[in-house]
C-alpha positions as CSV (number, residue, x, y, z in Angstrom):
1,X,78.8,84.9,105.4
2,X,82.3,83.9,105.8
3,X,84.0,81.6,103.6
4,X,87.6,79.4,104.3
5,X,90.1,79.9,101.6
6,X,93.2,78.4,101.2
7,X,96.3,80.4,99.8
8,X,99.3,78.1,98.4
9,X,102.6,80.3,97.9
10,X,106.4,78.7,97.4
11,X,107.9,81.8,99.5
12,X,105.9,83.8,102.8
13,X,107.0,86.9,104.9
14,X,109.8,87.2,106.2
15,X,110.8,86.0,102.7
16,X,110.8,89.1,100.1
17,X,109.4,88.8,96.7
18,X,106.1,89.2,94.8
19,X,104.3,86.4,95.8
20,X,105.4,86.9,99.3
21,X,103.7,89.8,99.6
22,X,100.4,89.2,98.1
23,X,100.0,85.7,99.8
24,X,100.3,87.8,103.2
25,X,98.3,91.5,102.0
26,X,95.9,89.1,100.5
27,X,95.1,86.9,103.1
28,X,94.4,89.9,105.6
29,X,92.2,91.4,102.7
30,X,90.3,88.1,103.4
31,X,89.7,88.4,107.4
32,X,89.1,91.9,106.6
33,X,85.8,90.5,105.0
34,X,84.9,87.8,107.3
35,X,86.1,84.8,105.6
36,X,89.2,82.2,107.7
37,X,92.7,81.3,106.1
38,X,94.7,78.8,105.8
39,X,98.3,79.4,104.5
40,X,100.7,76.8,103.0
41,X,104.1,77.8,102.1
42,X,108.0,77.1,102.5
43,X,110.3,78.5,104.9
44,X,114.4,78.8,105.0
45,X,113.6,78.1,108.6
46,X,112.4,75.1,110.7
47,X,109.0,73.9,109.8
48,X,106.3,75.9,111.9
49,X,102.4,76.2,112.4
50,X,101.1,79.4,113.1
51,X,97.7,81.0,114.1
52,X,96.8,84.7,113.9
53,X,93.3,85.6,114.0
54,X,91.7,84.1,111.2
55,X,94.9,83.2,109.7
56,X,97.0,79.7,109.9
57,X,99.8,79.1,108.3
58,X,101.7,76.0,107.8
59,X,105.5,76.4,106.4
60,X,107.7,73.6,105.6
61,X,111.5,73.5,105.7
62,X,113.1,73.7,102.5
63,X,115.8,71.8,104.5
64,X,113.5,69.0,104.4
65,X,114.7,66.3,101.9
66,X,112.9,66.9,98.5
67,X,110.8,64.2,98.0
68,X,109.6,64.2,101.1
69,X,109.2,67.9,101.2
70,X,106.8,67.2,98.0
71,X,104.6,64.4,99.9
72,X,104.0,66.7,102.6
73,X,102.9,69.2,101.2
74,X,101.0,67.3,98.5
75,X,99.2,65.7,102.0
76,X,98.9,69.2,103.4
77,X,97.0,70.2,100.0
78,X,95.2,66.7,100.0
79,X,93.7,67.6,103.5
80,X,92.7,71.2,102.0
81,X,90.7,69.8,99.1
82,X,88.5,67.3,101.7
83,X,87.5,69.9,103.8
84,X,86.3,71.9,100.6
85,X,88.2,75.1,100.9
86,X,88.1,78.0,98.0
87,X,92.2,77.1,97.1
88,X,94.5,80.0,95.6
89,X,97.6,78.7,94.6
90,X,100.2,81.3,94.2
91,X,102.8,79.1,94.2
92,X,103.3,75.5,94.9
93,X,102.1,74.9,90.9
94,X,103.9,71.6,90.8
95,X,102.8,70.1,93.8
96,X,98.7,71.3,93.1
97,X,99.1,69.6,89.8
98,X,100.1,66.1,91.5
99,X,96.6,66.4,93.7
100,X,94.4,67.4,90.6
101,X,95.9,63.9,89.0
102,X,94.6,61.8,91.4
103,X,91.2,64.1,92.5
104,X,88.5,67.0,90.7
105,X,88.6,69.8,92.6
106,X,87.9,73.5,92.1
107,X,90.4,76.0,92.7
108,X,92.0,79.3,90.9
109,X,95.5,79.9,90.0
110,X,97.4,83.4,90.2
111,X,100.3,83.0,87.7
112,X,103.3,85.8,88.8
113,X,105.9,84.5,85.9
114,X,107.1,81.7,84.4
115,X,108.5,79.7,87.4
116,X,110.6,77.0,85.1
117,X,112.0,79.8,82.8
118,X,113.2,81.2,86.5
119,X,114.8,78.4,88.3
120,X,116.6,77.9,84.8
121,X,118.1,80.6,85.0
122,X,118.7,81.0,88.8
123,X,120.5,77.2,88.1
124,X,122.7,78.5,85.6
125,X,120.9,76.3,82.8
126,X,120.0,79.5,80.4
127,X,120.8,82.7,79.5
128,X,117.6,83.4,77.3
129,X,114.8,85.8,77.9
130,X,111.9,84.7,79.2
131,X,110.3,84.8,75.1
132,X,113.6,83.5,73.9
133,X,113.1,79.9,76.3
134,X,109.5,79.2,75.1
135,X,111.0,77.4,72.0
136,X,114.1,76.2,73.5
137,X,115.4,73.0,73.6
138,X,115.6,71.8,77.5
139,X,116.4,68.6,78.6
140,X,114.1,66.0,80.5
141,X,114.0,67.7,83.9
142,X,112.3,70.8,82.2
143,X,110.1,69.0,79.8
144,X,108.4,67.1,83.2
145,X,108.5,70.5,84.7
146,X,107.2,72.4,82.0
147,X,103.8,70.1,81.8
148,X,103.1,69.7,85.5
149,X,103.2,73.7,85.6
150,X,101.2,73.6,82.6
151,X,99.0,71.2,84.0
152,X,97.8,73.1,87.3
153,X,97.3,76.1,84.9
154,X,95.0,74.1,82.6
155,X,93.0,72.7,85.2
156,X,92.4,75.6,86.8
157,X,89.1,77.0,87.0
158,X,90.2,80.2,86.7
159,X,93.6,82.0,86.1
160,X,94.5,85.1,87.3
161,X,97.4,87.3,85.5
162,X,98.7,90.6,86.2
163,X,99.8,91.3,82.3
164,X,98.7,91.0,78.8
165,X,102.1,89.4,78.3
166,X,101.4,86.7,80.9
167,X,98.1,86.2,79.6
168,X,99.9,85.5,76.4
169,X,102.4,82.8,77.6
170,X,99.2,81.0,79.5
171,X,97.6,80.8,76.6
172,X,101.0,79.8,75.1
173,X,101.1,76.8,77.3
174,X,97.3,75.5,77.0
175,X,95.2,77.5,79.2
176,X,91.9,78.3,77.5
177,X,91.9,82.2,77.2
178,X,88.5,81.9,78.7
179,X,89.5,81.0,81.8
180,X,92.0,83.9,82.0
181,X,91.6,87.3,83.6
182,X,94.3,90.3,83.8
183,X,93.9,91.3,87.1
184,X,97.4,94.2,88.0
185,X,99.3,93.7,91.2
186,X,98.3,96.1,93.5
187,X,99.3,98.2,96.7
188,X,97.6,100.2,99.5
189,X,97.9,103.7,98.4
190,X,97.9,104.6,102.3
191,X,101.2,102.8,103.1
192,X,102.9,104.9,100.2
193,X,101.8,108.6,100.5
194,X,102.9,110.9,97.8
195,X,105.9,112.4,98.7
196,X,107.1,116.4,98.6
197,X,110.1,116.2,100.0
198,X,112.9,118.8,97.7
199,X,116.3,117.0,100.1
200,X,116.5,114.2,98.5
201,X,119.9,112.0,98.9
202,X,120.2,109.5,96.0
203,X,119.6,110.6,92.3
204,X,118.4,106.9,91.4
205,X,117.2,104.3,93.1
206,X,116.1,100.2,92.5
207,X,114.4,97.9,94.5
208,X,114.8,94.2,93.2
209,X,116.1,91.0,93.8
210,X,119.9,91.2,92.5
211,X,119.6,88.5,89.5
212,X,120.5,88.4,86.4
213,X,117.6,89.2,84.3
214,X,116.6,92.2,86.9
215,X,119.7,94.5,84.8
216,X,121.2,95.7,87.5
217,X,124.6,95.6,86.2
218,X,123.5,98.4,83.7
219,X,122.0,100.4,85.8
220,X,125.7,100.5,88.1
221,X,127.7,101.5,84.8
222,X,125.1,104.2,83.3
223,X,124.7,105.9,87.0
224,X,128.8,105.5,87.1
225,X,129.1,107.0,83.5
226,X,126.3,110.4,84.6
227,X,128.1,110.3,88.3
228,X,124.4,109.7,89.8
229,X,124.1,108.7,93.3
230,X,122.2,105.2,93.2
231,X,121.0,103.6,96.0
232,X,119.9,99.6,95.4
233,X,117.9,97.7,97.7
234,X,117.1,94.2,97.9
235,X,119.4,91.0,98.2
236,X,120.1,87.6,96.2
237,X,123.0,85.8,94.4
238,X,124.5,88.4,92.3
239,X,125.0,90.8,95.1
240,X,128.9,90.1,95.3
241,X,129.6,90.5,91.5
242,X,128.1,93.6,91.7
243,X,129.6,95.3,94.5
244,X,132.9,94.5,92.8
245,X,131.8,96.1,90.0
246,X,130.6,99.2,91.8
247,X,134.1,99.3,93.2
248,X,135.7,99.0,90.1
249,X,133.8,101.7,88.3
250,X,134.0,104.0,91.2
251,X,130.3,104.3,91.4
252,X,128.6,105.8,94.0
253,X,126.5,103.3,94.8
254,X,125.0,102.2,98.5
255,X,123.1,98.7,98.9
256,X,120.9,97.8,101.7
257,X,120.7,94.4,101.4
258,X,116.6,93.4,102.0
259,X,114.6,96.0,103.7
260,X,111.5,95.2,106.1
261,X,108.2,96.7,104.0
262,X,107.7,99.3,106.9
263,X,110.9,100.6,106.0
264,X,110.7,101.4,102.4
265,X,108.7,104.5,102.5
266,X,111.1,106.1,104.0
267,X,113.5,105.2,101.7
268,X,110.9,106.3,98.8
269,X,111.5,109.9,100.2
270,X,115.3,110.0,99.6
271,X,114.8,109.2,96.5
272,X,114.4,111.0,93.1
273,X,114.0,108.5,90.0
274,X,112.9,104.8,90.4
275,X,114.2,102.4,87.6
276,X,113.5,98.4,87.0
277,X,115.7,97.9,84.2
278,X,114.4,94.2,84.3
279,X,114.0,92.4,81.3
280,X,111.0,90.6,82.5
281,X,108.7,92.0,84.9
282,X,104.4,91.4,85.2
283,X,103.3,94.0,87.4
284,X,106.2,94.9,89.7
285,X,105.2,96.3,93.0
286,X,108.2,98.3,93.9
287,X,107.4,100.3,90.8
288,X,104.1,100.7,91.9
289,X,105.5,101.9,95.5
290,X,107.6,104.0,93.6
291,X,105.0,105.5,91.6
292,X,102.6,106.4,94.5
293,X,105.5,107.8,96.4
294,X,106.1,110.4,93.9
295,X,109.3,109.2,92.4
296,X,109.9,109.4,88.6
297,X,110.1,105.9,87.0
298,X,111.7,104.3,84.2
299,X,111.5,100.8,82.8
300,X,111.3,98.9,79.7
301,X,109.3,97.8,76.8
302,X,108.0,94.5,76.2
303,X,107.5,93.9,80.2
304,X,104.8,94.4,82.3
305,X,106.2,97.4,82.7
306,X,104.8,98.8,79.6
307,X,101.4,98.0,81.2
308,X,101.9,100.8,84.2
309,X,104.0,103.5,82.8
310,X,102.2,105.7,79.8
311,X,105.7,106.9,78.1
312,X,106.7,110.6,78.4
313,X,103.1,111.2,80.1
314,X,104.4,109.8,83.7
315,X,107.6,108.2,83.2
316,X,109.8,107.0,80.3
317,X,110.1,103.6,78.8
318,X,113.3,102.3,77.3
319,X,114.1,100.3,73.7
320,X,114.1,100.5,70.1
321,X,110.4,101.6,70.2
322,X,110.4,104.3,72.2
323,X,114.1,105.4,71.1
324,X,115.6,105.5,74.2
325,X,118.1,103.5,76.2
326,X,118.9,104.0,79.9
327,X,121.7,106.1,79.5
328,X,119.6,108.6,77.6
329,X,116.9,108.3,79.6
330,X,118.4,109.1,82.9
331,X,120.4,112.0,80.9
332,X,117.3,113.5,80.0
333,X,115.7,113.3,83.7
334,X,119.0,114.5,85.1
335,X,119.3,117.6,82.3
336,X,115.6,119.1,83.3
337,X,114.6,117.7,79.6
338,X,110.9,116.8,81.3
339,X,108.0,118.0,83.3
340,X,109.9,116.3,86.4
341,X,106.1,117.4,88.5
342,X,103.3,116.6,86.1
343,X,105.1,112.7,85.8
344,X,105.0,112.4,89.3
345,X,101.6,113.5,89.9
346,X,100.2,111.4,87.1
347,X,102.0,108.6,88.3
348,X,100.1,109.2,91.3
349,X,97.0,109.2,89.8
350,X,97.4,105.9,87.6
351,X,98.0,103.8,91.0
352,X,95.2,105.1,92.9
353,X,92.9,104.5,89.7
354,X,94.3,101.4,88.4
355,X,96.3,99.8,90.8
356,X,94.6,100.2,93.8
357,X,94.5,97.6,96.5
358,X,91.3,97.5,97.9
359,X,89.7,97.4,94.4
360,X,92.0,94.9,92.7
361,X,91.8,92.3,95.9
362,X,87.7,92.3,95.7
363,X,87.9,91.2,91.9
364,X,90.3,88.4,92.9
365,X,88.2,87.3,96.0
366,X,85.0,87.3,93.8
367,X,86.4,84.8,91.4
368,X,88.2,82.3,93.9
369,X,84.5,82.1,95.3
370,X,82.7,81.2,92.3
């Protein structure tokens, strides 16, 4: 019998990012199975209510003055919890935590990073890591921040992570490690068919919001330094700095800007090596893209990344424990140093075993139902 869940996320389609995508592949997971939606989320645009199907979705302005951008959607949240819906918030952490104050409710939490360590350093506030600003001293803004994001997690009745490290920082910030269940990010292994294609156009290629902590600045100088074509899609506020610095280094370097999700696999198939040379990552779902598509993949250690990638078995992980940086990394792909075949069809393998859609999606709707 069907059931009505609710799904909270900060950013929806035609916003990019992680929790963009799951809030919308999740939700049609969920009509797939018989059960109504209800979406609430933000939008760059003017408010709007939307129904598809079994889908509604109510986005709010971000133009919308702040505090009053809060009390609606607290309301909006408020009306969800009286008509007893199964709630997801994937986003929208703050604003669950101000309704559980004031009323006892069940609902389940799916945690994709640390979302004050984030707008710290989108403001400008930090440089640090995301381990580094656990024990930092922040000022009063953060410490109210910091407890009602620590307060939705707590009160959850369960907490979903996609990494051990995540699982970690929950814990870290009072969730009982009871509650808690690793559950990866996942794609449809359909939408990303292994590729065979032998003309590819770029030597390297990213997909990531262009931030800071994502390393992308690296990634321009080492594929300037080995003269590798690098192709770098996605959009955000460090976009300018780094095509100046493409220019300056001569780099051979072509950026899209954001690309529509249809688009991507075809973008896959010009493509020879993935990297995400973030510094954090939980489960990222471009490298899972990458991975199904057949591309060879490269990351770090001590992300999530470490999670997906089995090192020098179907891709290579960079930093002091595996003894490799990126520059010597990408050196050894480019010289022919690896079975370039075996990684890709691993790599293959892993998603479709581990990271596979379908399977991932039924764990998550089994515990938002309990």
């Amino acid at each position: 019998m069907g059931q009505d869940f609710c799904i909270l996320s900060g950013i929806y389609p035609p916003d990019t990012g992680g929790p963009a995508k799951f809030a919308e592949t999740f939700s049609t997971f969920l009509t797939k199975h018989g059960h109504t939606i209800r979406i609430l989320t933000y939008t760059n645009f003017k408010s709007y209510r939307q129904k598809k199907e079994d889908i509604a979705i109510y986005a709010l302005s971000r133009s919308t003055p702040l505090v009053s951008r809060y009390m609606k959607m607290i309301y909006q949240i408020s009306k969800v919890v009286y008509q007893k819906r199964n709630i997801l918030a994937n986003g929208c952490f703050i604003e669950i935590a101000v309704v559980r104050i004031f009323w006892r409710f069940n609902y389940s939490v799916k945690i994709p990073g640390d979302i004050v360590w984030e707008r710290a350093r989108n403001s400008g506030f930090t440089t640090l890591n995301i381990d580094e600003f656990q024990s930092a001293k922040v000022n009063y803004r953060y410490q109210i921040f910091r407890k009602l994001f620590s307060f939705s997690i707590q009160n959850a009745n369960h907490i979903i992570v996609p990494s051990s490290h995540l699982k970690s920082l929950c814990i870290s910030w009072g969730a009982d490690s009871r509650k808690i269940s690793v559950i990866y990010n996942s794609i449809s292994v359909e939408k990303f068919p292994f590729l065979n294609s032998t003309k590819q156009e770029f030597d390297i290629m990213t997909v990531s919001r262009l931030v800071p902590w994502k390393g992308i600045s690296e990634l321009i100088e080492v594929a300037a330094q080995l003269q590798m074509k690098l192709l770098i899609v996605g959009d955000g506020p460090q976009r300018y700095e780094l095509e100046t610095l493409s220019n300056k280094l001569a780099a051979d370097v072509t950026f899209t800007g954001d690309i529509p999700q249809d688009e991507l696999p075809a973008l896959y198939a010009k493509s020879k090596i993935f990297v995400l040379n973030s510094s954090f990552e939980a489960t990222s779902y471009a490298l899972l893209e990458a991975r199904a598509s057949g591309l060879v993949t490269i990351a770090n250690e001590n992300t999530g990344s470490e999670e997906v990638i089995s090192h020098m078995k179907d891709g290579l992980l960079c930093g002091p424990k595996y003894g490799l940086t990126l520059n010597t990394a990408l050196s050894l792909l480019k010289s022919g140093s690896v079975d370039y075949e075996s990684f890709r069809l691993k790599a293959r393998e892993s998603v479709e075993l581990e990271f596979n859609q379908n399977m991932n999606f039924a764990a998550i709707m089994e515990l938002c139902s309990k």
